[in-house]
Each structure stands twice: as C-alpha cells, then as structure tokens.
PATI-983843 format. One line per 5 residues: for each residue x, y, z of N, C-alpha, C. Coordinates in Angstrom, 2 decimals. Each point is the difference from the previous one (the first is absolute). Layout:
// residues N
X Y Z X Y Z X Y Z; ...
This chain:
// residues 120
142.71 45.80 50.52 -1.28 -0.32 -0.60 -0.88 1.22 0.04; -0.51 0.91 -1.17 -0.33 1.06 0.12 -1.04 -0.02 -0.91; -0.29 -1.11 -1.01 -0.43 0.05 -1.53 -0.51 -1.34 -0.65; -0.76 -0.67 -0.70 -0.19 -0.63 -0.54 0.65 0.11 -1.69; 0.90 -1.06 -0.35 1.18 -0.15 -1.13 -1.11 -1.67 -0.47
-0.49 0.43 -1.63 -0.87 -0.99 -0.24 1.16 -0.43 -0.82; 0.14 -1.75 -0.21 1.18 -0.67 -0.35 -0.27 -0.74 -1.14; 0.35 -1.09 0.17 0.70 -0.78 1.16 1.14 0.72 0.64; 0.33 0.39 1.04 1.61 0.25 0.79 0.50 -0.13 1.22; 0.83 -0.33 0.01 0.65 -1.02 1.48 0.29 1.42 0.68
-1.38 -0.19 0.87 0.51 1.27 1.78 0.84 -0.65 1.13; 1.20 0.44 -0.09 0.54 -0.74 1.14 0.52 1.18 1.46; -0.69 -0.45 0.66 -0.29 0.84 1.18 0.84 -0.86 1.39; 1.03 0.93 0.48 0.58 -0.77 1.35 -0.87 0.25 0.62; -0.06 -0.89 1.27 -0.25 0.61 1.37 -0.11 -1.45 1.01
0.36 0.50 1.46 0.28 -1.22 0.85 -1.53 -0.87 0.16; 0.69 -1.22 -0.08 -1.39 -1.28 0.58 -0.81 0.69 0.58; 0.04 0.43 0.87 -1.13 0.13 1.32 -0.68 0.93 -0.27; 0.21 1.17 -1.10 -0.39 1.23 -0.58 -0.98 -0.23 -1.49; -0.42 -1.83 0.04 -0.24 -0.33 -1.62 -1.45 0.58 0.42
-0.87 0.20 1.08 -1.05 0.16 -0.01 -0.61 1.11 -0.18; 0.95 1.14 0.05 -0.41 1.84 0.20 0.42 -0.02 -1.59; 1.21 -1.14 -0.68 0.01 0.91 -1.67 -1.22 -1.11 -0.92; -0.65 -0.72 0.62 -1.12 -0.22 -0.31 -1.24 1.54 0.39; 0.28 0.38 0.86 -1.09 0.92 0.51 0.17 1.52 -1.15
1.43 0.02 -0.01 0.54 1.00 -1.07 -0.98 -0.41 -1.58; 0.46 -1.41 -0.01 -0.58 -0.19 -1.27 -1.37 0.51 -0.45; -1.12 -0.18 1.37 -1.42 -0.06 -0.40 -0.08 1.95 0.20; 0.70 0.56 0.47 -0.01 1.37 0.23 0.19 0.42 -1.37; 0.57 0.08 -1.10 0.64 0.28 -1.22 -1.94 -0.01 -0.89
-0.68 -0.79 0.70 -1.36 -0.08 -1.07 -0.16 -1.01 -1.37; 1.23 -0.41 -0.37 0.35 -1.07 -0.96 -0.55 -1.42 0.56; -0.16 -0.94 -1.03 0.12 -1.08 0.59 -0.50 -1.02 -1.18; 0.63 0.32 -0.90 -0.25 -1.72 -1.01 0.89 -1.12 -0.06; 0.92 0.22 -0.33 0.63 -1.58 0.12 1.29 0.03 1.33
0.41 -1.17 0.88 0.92 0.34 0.78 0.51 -1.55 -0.11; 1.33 0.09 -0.35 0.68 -1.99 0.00 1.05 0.55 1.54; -0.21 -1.78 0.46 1.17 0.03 0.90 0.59 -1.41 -0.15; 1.11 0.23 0.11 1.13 -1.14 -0.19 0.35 -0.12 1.63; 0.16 -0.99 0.73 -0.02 -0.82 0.69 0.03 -0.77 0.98
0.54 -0.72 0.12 -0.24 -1.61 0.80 -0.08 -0.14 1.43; -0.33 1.48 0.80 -0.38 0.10 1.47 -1.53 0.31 -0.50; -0.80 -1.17 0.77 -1.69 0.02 0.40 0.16 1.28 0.31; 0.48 0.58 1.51 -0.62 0.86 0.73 0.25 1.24 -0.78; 0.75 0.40 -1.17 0.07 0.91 -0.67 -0.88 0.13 -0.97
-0.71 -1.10 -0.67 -1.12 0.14 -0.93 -1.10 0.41 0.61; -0.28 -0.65 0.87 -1.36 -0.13 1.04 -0.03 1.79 0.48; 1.55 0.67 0.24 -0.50 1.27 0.39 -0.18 0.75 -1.25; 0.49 -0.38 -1.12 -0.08 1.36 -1.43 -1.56 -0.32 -0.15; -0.44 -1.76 -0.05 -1.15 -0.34 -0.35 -1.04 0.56 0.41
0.29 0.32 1.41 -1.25 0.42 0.71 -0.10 1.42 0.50; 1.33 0.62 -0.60 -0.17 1.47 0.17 -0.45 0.57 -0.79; 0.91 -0.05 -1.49 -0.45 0.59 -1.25 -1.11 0.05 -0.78; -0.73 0.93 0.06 -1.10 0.29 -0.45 0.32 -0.05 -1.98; 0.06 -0.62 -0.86 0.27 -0.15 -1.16 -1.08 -0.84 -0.59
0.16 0.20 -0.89 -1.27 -1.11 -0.92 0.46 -1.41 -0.51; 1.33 0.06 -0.23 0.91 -1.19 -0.01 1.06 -0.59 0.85; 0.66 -0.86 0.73 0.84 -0.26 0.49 0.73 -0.98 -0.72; 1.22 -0.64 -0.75 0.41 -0.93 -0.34 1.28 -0.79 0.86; 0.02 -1.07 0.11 0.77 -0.25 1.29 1.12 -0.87 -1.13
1.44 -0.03 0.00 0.81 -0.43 -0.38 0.01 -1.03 -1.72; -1.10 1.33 -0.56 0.10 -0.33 -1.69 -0.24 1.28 -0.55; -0.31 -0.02 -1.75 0.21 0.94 -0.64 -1.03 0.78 0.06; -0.50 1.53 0.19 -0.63 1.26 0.83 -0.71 0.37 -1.65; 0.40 -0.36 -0.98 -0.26 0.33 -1.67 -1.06 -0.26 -0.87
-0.69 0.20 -0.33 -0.59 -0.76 -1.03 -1.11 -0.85 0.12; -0.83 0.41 0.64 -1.64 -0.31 0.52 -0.98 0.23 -0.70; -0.52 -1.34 -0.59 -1.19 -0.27 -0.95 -0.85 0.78 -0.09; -0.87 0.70 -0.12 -1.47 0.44 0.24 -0.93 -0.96 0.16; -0.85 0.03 1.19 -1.05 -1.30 0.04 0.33 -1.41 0.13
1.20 0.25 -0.32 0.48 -1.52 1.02 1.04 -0.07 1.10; 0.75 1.02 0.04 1.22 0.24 1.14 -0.48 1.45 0.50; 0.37 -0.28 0.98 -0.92 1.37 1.42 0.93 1.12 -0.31; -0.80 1.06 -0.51 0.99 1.50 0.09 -1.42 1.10 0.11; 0.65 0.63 1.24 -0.57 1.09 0.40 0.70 0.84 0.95
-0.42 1.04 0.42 0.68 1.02 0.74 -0.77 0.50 1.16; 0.50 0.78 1.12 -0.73 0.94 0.75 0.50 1.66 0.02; -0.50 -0.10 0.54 0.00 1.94 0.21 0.36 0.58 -1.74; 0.93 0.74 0.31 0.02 0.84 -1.32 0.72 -1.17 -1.27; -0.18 -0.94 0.42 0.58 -0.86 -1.57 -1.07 -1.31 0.01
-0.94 0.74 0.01 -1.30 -0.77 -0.68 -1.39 -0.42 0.63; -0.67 -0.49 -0.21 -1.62 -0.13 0.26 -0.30 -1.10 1.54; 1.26 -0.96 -0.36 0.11 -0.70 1.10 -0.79 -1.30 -0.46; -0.99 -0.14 -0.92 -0.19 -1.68 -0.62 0.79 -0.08 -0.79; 0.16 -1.44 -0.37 1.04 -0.34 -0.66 -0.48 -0.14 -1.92
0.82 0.52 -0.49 -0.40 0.13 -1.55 -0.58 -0.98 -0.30; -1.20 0.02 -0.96 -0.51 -0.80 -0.55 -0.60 -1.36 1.33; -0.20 0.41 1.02 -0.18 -0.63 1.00 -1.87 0.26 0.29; -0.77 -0.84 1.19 -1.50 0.16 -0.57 -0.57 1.21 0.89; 0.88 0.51 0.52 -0.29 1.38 0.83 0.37 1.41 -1.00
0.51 -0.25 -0.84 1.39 0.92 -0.86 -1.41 1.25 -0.58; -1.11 -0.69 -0.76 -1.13 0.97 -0.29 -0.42 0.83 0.85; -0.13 -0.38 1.19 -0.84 0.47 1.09 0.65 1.23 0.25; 1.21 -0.32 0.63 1.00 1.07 0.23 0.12 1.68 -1.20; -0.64 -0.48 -1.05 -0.11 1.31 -0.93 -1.14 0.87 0.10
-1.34 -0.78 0.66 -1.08 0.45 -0.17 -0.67 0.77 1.74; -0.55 1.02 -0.18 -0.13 0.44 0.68 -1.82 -0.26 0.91; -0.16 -0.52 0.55 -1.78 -0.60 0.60 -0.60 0.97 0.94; -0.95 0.36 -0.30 -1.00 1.12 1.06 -1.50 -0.38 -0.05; -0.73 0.55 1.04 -1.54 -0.25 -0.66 -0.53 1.38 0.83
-0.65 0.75 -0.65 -0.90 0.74 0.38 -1.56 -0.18 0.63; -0.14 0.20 0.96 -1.31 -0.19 0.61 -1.27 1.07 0.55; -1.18 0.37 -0.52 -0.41 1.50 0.57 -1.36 -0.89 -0.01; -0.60 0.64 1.86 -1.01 -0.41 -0.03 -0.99 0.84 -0.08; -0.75 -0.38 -1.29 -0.69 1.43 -0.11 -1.57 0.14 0.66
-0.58 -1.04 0.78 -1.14 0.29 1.36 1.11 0.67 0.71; 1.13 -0.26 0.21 0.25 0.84 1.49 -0.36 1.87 -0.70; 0.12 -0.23 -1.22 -0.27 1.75 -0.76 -1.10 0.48 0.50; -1.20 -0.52 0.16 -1.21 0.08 -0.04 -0.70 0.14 -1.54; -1.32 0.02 -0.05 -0.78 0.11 -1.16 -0.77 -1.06 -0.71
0.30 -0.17 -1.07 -0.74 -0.99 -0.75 1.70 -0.54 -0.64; 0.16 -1.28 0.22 1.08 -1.13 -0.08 0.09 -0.07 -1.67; -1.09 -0.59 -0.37 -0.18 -0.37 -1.35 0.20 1.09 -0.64; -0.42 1.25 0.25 0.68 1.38 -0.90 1.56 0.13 -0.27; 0.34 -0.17 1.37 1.37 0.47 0.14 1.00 -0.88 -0.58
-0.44 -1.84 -0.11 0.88 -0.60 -0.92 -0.33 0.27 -1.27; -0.55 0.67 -0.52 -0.56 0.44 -1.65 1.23 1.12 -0.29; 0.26 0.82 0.58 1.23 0.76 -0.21 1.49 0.22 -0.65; 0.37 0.42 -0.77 1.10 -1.17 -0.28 0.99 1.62 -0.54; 1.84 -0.54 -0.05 0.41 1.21 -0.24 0.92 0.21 -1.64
C-alpha cells in the first residue's frame, strides 16, 4: 500500500488477524481516504476497520459504487476530498473560507469619527 488507485478496484492485501489493526494504521498513513468496503461476517473485524479507518465512507457487506448526490452519503478525508458529504447541508460551507477583521481605532488615539471616514 504505497498509493491511492481511484476505481472502482479490488485491493487485496494479506496479512495475519491480529495484525488487521496496524494495516488499518497503514491505511490512514497513505493520506487517502474516500471509499473503503469490507466483506465480512466477524463483528470484531468490522468494529476494528470501522473504528480505525479514517475514510469518508465505510460500506459493510454491499455494493462500494454508485452514490447519489444529496441523497446517498459520499465524501472523503484527507487528500480525497473536503470531508462533507456531496450535496450534503455542510458541503457549501466546506468551500468557503470565514474571517472577520477587527481594529480598534480609540485604542489609535485621536478623533474616532475621523478615522472611520477613511477608506482604501
């Protein structure tokens, strides 16, 4: 695991049971993280990809494909995306950037009312 391969494509990666938790740790090291399916039927193996993998999707024993906009959840973290989910009610926010500028201009000294007359 060295790379993010955008698919759909079946990564099939050995490694022993007891070791599923460090190639989860591998996983979130790589910086990727949009869609991840796992196929199956041990709890204690979902519960650890579930709660390790930092991804924007997890799909647990169905199809990983083909996600609506605005009605089925797709989003990403780190370098494969914004992290709200498309067309989702956070999805704007995430583009826009918020600041506020504040200058107090008595702490300047002088005449107040001059100094907001100023303009650039």
């Amino acid at each position: 695991m060295t790379r993010e391969v955008f698919g759909p494509v079946l990564h099939i990666c050995r490694y022993q049971s007891h070791n599923l938790k460090s190639v989860c740790e591998r996983i979130n090291q790589l910086g990727f993280g949009l869609t991840l399916g796992i196929h199956s039927r041990i709890d204690s193996v979902i519960h650890t990809v579930t709660h390790t993998c930092k991804v924007g999707n997890i799909y647990i024993n169905r199809n990983i494909v083909g996600a609506v906009v605005g009605v089925q959840p797709f989003g990403g973290q780190g370098f494969s995306g914004t992290g709200p989910k498309a067309g989702g009610p956070e999805y704007l926010s995430r583009l826009c950037h918020e600041y506020s500028v504040s200058n107090n201009t008595t702490a300047m000294g002088g005449n107040a009312t001059l100094l907001t007359s100023i303009t650039d």
